[in-house]
N, C-alpha and C positions, 0 to 999 in steps of 0.2 A: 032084726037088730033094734034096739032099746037105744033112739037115739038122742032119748034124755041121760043116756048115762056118758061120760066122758068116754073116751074113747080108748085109753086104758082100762078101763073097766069093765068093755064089753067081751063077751065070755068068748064071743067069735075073731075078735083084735088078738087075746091070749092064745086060742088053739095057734093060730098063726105067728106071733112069736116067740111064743114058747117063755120062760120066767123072763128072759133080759127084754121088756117091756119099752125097748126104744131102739132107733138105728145103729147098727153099726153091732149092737151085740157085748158077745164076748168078748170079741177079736180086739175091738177098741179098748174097753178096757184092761186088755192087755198092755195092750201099746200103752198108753198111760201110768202104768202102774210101772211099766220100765222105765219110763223117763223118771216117774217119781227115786226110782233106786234105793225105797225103803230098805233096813237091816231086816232080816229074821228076828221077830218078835215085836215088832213095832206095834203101836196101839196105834188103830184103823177103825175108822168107825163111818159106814156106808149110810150117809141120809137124804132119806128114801130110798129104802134098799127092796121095797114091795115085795117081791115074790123071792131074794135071797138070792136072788142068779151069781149077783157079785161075791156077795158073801161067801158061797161057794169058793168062788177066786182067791177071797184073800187067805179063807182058812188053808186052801193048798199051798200057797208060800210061805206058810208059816207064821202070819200075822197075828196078834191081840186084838181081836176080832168083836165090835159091835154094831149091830142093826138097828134103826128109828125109821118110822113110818106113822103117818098119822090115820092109815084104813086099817083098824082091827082086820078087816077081812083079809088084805093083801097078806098082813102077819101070820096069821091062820095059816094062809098057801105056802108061810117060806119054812124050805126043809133044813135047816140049818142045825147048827149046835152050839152058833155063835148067840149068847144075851140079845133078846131083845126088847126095845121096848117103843111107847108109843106118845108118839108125840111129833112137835112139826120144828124146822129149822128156824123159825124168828123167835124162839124162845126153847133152849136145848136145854134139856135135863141132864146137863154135863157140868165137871168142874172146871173150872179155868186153868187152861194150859195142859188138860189131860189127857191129847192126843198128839199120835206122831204125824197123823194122816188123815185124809177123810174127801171121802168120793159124794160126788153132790150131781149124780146121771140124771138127767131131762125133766130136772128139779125145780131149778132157779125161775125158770119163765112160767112155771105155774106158780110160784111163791107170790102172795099180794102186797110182800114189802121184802122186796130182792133185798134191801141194804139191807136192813136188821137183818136178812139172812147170811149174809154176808159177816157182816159183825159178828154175830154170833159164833157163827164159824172160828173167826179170828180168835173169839175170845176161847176158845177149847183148844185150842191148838199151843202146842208149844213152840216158842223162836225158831224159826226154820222150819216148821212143819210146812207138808205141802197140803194143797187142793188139786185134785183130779176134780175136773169140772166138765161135762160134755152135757151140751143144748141146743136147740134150735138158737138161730139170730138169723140178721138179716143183711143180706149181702147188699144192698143197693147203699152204699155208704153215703150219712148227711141226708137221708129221706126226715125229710120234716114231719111224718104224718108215720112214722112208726107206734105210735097207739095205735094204729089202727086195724093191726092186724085182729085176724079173728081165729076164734076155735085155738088150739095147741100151739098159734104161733100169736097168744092174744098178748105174752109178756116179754116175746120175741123182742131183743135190740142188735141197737149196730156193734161189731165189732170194738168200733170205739168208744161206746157210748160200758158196753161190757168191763172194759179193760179198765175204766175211768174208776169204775165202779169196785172194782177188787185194788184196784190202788187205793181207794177213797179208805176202803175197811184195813188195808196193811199189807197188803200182797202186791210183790212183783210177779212178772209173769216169764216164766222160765221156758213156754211153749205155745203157743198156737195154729194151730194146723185146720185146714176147711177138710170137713169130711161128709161133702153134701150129697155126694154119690148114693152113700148110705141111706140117707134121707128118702131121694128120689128111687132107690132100688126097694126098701121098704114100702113106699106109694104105689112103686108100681106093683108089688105081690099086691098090695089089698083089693086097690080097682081090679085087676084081673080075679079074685077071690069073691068079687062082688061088691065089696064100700062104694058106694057113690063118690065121686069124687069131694064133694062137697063136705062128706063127713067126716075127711081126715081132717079139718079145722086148720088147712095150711093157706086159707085165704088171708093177703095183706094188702092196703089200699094204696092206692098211689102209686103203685105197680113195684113195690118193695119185695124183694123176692124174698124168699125163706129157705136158711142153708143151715145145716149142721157143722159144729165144732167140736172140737177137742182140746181143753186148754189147762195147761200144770203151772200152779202158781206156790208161792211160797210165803210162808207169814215173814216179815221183814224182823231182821233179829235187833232186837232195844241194843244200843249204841254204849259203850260202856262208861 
């Protein structure tokens, strides 16, 4: 194991989850995309969509389908037939207001400026569009010392601290669900697979623990 590479990107992390490169999988996205209740033909555009597991999803419901990703490589792996292109969420090669929807999976906490990611977002989206949002955070709510997690959980925040956050950019929040089982059932294939524990980068200080979410927000619609 190359454990200068992130941990998404080690070739032995992928045999083991196969394209949907975070907990929880398919299935979550599932769930999510029903709460969202998109129409047939909706413009969706999955960022960081890596290996296209999603993308997969949305083109069988019938969506307007686009993929971003900032690793040429991960693009290279995604089998799609939906456009893609490359580039990172603090600055979207998109127009304003030109999405109905847009999935942001185990994104945000690696972003090194969550708001502008956030923003941006906002600003592609049309009044009422949703976000399907799923990430790590941290469940010990009001930990003072949430910088300090490390590895995969380094951008990891509270629940509130999350929420504050997508209100700040223009979003209410239509859903939040813990789905840290996911988390911990993932941890546990890999230690049994072999990862040291240490390598899944789910260390936090100050005894803040690290859970998975699943959360559907909406861009708030301009007041007439």
């Amino acid at each position: 194991m190359d454990a200068a590479l992130p941990l998404f990107a080690r070739p032995e992390f992928r045999d083991l989850t196969g394209p949907a490169l975070r907990p929880g999988g398919a299935a979550l996205t599932e769930r999510g995309l029903d709460v969202c209740g998109l129409a047939r033909g909706a413009r969706v555009a999955d960022l960081g969509c890596g290996r296209g597991a999603s993308l997969s999803l949305l083109e069988a419901r019938g969506f307007s389908t686009l993929g971003l990703d900032p690793s040429a490589e991960l693009l290279a792996e995604a089998r799609t037939s939906a456009p893609l292109l490359r580039g990172r969420g603090e600055a979207l090669p998109l127009a304003g207001e030109s999405l109905d929807a847009a999935l942001c999976e185990c994104v945000l906490s690696l972003s090194p400026a969550p708001d502008a990611f956030l923003a941006e977002t906002a600003r592609v989206l049309a009044p009422g569009g949703r976000l399907l949002l799923s990430d790590l955070y941290l469940r010990s709510p009001g930990d003072p010392a949430e910088s300090q997690a490390a590895g995969c959980a380094s951008g990891a925040v509270s629940r509130c601290l999350l929420e504050e956050r997508l209100m700040r950019a223009g979003f209410g929040i239509l859903l939040f669900e813990d789905h840290s089982r996911s988390l911990a059932e993932l941890a546990g294939r890999l230690i049994f697979a072999g990862f040291p524990q240490e390598a899944l980068g789910l260390g936090c200080g100050s005894g803040a623990r690290p859970g998975y979410c699943l959360c559907v927000a909406q861009k708030r619609k301009e007041r007439a």
